[in-house]
N, C-alpha and C positions, 0 to 999 in steps of 0.2 A: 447469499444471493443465488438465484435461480441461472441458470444456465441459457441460449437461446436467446430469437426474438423478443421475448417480451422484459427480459433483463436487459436488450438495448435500451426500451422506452425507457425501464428504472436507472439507468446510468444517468439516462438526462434528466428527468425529475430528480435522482438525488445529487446532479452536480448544479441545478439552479437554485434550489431549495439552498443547499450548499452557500452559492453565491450570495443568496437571499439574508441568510443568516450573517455571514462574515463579512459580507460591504454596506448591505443598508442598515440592520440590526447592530451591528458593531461588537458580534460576538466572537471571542475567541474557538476555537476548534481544532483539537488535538488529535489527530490519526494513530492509531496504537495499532501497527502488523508485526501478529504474533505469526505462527509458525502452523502452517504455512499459508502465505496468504499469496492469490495468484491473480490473474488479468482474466484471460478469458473470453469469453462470448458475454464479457461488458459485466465481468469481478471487480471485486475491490480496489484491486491493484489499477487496474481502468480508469476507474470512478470514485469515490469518495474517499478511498487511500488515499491517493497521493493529490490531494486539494486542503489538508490543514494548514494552518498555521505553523504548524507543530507537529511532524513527521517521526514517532519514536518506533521502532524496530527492535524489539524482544533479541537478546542473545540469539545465535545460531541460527535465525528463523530462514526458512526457505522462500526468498519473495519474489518474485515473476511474474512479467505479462504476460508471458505464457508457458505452458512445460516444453521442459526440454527435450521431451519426442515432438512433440506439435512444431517447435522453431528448426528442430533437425532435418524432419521431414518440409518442412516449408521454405526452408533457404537453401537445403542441402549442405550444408553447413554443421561441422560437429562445435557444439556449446561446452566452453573450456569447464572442469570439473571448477565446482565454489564461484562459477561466475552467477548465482541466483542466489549464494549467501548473505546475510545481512552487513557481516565484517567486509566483503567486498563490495559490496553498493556503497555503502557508507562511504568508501574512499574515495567512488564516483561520486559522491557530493547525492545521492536519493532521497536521501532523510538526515536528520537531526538526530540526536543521540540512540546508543545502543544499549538496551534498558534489560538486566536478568527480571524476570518476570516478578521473583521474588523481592527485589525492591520499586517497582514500578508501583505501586502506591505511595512509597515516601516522594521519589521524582514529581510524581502529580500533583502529591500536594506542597511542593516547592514551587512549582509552576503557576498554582492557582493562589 
């Protein structure tokens, strides 16, 4: 995704689109953040990350609404070391399983 203004517009169009799909359509919709996937000025992480079904998170991956100079500088506030790791969100309850990249095709296709 593009950075800025006009990736706000794309958060919304791709979280009604999103919607569109998953409640009227009646389609399933899997999120796969790999490494590293962040928030932003209206990222992933924002926006069509975290709206699946089915939230899977790549071993080790780096996930964040935003980097941790941007939260540091903005809350003044120091961001504890592994709190933007995938093993520690997971226990926050963020997503649904923690997938090595390398078997994330057999996973998917147990899913489907």
């Amino acid at each position: 995704m593009q950075e800025g203004s006009l990736s706000l517009m794309q958060m919304a169009k791709i979280s009604s689109a999103s919607y569109d799909y998953q409640s009227n359509k009646k389609l399933f919709y899997v999120a796969i953040l790999t490494s590293p996937t962040t928030g932003g000025h209206g990222g992933v992480t924002a926006s069509f990350g975290m709206l699946g079904d089915i939230i899977i998170a790549e071993l080790n991956a780096y996930i964040a609404f935003a980097g941790k100079r941007v939260i540091e500088q903005t809350l003044n506030k120091t961001v504890p070391d592994g709190s933007q790791e995938a093993e520690y969100l997971f226990h926050k309850g963020l997503f649904d399983p923690i997938v090595p990249r390398n078997l994330l095709k057999g996973v998917l296709g147990e899913l489907f």
